[in-house]
C-alpha positions as CSV (number, residue, x, y, z in Angstrom):
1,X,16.4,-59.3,5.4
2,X,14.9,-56.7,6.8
3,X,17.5,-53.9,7.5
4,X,19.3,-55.1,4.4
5,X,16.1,-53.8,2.0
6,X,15.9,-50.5,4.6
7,X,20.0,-50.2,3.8
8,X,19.1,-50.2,-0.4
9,X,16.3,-47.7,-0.2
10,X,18.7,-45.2,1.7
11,X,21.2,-45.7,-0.4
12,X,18.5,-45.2,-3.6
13,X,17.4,-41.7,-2.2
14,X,21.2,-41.0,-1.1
15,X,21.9,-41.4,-5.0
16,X,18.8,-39.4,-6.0
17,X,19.3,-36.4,-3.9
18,X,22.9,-36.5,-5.0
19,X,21.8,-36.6,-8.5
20,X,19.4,-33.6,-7.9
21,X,21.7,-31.5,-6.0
22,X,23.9,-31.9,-8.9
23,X,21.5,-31.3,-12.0
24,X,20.7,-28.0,-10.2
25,X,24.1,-26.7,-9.3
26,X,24.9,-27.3,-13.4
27,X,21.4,-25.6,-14.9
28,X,20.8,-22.5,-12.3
29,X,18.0,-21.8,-14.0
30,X,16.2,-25.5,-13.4
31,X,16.9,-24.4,-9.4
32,X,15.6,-21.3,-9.7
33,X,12.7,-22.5,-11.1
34,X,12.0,-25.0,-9.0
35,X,12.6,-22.8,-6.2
36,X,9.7,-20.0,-7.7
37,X,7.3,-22.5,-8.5
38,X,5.4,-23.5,-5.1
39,X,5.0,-20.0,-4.6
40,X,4.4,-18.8,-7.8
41,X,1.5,-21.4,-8.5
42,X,0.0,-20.2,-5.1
43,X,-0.1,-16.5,-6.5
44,X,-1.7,-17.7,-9.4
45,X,-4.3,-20.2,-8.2
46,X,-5.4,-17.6,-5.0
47,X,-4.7,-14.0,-5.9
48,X,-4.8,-13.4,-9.8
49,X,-7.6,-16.7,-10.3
50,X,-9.5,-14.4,-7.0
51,X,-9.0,-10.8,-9.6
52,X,-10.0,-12.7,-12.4
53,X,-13.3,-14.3,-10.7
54,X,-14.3,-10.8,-9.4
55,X,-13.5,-9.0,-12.8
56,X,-16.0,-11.9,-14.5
57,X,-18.7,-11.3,-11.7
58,X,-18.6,-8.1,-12.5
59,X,-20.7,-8.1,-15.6
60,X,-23.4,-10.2,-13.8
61,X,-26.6,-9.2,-12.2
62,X,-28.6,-10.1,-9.0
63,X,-32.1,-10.7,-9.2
64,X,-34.4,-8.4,-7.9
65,X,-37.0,-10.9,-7.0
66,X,-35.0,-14.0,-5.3
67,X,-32.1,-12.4,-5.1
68,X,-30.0,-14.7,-6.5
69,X,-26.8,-13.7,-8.7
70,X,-28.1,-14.0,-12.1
71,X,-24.8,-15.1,-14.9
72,X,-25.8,-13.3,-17.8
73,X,-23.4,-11.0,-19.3
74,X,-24.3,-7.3,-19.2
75,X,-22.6,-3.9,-18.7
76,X,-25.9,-2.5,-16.3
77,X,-22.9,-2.7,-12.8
78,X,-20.7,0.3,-14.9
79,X,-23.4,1.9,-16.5
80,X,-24.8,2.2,-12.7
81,X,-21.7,3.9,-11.4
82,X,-20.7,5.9,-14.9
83,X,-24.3,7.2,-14.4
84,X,-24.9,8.0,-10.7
85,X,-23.7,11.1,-9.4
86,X,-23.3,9.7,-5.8
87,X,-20.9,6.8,-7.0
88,X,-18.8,9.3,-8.9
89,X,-18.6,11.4,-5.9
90,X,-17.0,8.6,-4.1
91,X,-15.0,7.2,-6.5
92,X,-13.0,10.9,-6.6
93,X,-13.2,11.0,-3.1
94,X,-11.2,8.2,-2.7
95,X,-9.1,8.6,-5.2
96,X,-8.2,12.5,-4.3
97,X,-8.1,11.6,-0.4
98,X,-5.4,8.7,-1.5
99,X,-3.7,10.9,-3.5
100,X,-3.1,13.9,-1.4
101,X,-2.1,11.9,1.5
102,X,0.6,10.1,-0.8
103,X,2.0,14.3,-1.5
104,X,1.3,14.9,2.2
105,X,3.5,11.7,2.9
106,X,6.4,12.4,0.1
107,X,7.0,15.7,2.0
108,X,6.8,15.1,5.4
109,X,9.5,12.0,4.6
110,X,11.8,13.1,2.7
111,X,13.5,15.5,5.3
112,X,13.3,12.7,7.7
113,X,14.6,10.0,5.8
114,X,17.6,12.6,4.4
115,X,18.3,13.1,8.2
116,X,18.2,9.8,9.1
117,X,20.7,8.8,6.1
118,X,22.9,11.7,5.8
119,X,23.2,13.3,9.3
120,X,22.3,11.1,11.8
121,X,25.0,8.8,13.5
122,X,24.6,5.0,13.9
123,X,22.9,5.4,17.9
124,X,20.5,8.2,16.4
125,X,19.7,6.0,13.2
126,X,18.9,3.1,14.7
127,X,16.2,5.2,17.8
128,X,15.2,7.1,15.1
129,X,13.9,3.8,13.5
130,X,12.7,1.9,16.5
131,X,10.5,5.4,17.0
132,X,9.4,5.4,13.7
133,X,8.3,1.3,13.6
134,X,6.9,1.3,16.6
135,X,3.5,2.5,15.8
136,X,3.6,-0.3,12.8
137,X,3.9,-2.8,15.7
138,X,0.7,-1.0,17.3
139,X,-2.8,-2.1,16.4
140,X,-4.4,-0.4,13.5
141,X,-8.0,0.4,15.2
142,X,-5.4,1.5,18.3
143,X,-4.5,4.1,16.7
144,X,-7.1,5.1,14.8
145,X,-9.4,5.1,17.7
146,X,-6.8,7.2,19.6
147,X,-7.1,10.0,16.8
148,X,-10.6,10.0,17.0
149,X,-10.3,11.4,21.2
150,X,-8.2,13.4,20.0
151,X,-10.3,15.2,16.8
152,X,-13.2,14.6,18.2
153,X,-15.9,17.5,18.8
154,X,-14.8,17.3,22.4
155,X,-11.3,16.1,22.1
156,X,-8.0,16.7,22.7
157,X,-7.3,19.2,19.9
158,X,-10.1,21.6,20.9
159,X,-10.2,21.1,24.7
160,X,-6.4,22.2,23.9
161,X,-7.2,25.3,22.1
162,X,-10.2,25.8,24.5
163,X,-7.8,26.5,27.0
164,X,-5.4,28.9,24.8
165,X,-7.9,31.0,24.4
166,X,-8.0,30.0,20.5
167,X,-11.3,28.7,18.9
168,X,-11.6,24.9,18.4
169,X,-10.5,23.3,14.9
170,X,-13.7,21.2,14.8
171,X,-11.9,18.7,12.4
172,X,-13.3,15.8,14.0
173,X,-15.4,13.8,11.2
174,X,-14.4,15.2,8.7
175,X,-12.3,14.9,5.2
176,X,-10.2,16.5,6.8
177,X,-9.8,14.7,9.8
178,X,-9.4,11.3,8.0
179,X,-6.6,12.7,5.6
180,X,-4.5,13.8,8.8
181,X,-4.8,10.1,9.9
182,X,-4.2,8.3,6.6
183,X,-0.7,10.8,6.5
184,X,0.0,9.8,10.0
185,X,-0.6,5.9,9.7
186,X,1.2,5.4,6.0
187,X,3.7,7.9,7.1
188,X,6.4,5.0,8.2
189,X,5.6,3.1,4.6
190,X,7.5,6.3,3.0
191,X,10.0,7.2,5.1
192,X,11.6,3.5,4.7
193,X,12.0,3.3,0.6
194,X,12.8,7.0,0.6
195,X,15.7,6.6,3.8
196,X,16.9,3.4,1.3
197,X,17.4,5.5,-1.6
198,X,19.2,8.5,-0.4
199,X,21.4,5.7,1.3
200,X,21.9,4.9,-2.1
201,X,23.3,7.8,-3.5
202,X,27.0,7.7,-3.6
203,X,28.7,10.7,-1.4
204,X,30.9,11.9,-3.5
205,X,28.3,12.6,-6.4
206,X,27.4,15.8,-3.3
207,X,31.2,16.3,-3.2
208,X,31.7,16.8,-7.1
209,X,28.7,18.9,-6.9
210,X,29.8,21.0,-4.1
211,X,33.4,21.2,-6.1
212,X,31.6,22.3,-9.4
213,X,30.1,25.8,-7.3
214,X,26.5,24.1,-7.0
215,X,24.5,25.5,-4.0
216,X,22.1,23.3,-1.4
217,X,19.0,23.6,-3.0
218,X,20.6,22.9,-6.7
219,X,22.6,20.3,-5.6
220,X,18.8,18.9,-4.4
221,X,17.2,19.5,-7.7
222,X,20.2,18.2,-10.1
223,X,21.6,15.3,-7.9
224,X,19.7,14.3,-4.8
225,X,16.0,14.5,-6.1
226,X,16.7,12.2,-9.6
227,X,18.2,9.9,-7.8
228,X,15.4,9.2,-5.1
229,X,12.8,9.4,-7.3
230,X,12.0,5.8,-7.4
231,X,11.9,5.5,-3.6
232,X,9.7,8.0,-3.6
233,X,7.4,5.9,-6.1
234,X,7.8,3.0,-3.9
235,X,6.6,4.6,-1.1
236,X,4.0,5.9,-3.3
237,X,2.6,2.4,-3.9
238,X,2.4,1.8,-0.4
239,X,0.4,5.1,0.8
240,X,-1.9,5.5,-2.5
241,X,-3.0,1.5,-2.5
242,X,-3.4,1.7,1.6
243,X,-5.4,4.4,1.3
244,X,-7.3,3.7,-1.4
245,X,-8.6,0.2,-0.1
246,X,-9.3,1.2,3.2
247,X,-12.9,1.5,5.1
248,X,-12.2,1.5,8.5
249,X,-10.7,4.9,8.7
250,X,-13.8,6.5,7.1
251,X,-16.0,4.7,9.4
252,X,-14.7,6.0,12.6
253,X,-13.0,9.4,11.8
254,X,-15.3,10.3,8.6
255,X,-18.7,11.7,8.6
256,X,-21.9,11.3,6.5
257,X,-20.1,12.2,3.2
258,X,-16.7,10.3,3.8
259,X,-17.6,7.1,2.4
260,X,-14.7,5.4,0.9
261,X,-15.0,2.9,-2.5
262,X,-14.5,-0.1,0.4
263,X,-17.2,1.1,2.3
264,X,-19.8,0.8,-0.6
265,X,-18.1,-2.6,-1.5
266,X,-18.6,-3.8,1.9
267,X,-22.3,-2.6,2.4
268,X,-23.3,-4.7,-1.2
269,X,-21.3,-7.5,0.4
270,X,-22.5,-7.8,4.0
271,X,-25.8,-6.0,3.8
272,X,-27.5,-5.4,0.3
273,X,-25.7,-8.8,-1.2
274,X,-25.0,-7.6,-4.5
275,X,-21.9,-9.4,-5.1
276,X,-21.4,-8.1,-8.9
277,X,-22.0,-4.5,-8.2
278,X,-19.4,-4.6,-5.6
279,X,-17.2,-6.3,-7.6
280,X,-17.7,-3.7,-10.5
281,X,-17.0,-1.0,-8.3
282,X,-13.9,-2.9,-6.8
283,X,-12.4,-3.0,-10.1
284,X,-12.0,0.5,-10.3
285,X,-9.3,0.5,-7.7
286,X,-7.6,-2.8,-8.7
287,X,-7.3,-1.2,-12.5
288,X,-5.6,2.1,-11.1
289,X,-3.6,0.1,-9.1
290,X,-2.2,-2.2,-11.8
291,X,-1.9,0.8,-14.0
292,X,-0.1,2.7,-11.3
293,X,2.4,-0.4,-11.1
294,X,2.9,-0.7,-14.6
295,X,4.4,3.3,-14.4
296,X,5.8,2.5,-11.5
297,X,8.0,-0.5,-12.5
298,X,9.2,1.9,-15.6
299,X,10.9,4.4,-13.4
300,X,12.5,1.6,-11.5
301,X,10.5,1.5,-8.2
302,X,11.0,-1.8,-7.4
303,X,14.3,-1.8,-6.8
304,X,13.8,0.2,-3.7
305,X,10.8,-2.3,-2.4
């Protein structure tokens, strides 16, 4: 009696899962759906309820006396940084510093990634890759720590030009120093999206333009460049949003005036514990970023991603 009511459930879910497999094969769009929707209701429950939670917290306030986060609506967290010199200051540092390592990044790509695509042979592609992922495998603070011997005061670079007879670059923390990291760490995260779009480009399109009379550099300007604009906005994401949220780098490479956004963030999290301030100023990059996106999605970025 036994096996014979074990023998009509499997033969219930055999018919079920036949009946399912067959409902989605006809409506493609029901499996797709079903297919986005664990993942999909993750996103939304962890990561945008999260943004939405520190956008609210924002407009909140902490308590001077008890120090307790106080939930009445007021504007005083962006009147505070709108106001204050010193949050300004940092707020443009960040933003500049992320921004002129993506342009540092974009040009010290692009030749490799054209070389990688268009000259190198299979053998030399594929080292040329493993060198340029390798660091990626690396630890982050590795690496960071290892350009801080080497920009440091008494370092590498100067001890170097110490003994060249040159004077030292005294670059160690400095803005300086930490934009010559952020290019060097974010570096691989443009050469990738760049290398995929040149790949892209049809040869013959160089062909017809070499056939029509067109020269290197306006065959680079006309053809090559239009076409790998969106991997270069890709790779844009990547290097601008890195940069912008980090606070590890200015920590151990910057000095007194490198404070990051993060860094402030951090300090009302861990040390001063105002929450809502931190999440006001934390908004700031979040809404550049999403702006940045939206731009980014226009001019078709995400196909190279």
């Amino acid at each position: 009696m036994q096996r014979s009511t074990s023998a009509v459930d499997f033969n219930a879910a055999q018919r079920f899962v036949r009946g399912a497999s067959s409902l989605l094969w006809r409506r493609p769009r029901l499996a797709a759906t079903a297919l986005l929707a664990p993942p999909m209701l993750w996103f939304v429950l962890i990561y945008l309820a999260a943004l939405g939670i520190l956008f609210l917290s924002a407009f909140w306030t902490v308590d001077d006396f008890t120090g307790e986060i106080v939930h009445r609506w007021t504007l005083v967290n962006f009147e505070t940084l709108a106001t204050s010199d010193t949050y300004r200051a940092i707020a443009g540092r960040t933003l500049g510093i992320a921004a002129l390592v993506t342009l540092t990044d974009i040009v010290l790509a692009f030749p490799c990634a054209y070389f990688m695509a268009r000259v190198a042979g299979p053998r030399l592609r594929a080292t040329l890759f493993v060198v340029m992922l390798l660091p990626i495998w690396l630890s982050y603070i590795a690496r960071v720590y290892a350009w801080r011997l080497i920009l440091a005061h008494d370092g590498v670079l100067n001890w170097t030009l110490h003994e060249l007879g040159l004077p030292g670059a005294n670059i160690g923390y400095t803005n300086t120093a930490m934009w010559l990291v952020f290019s060097y760490i974010w570096l691989p995260f443009m050469i990738t999206p760049i290398y995929a779009a040149i790949e892209r480009v049809p040869g013959s399109l160089f062909e017809a333009s070499a056939d029509l009379g067109a020269k290197g550099l306006r065959t680079f300007v006309k053809v090559t460049l239009p076409l790998v604009v969106p991997g270069i906005i890709a790779g844009s994401i990547f290097t601008f949003s890195l940069t912008m949220g980090d606070y590890i780098t200015p920590i151990l490479i910057g000095g007194p005036g490198s404070s990051f956004i993060g860094n402030v963030v951090y300090s009302n999290v861990g040390i001063a514990n105002d929450i809502p301030f931190a999440a006001a100023f934390a908004t700031i990059p979040a809404v550049v970023m999403v702006l940045y996106l939206f731009a980014a999605r226009r001019l078709g970025a995400f196909e190279m991603m």
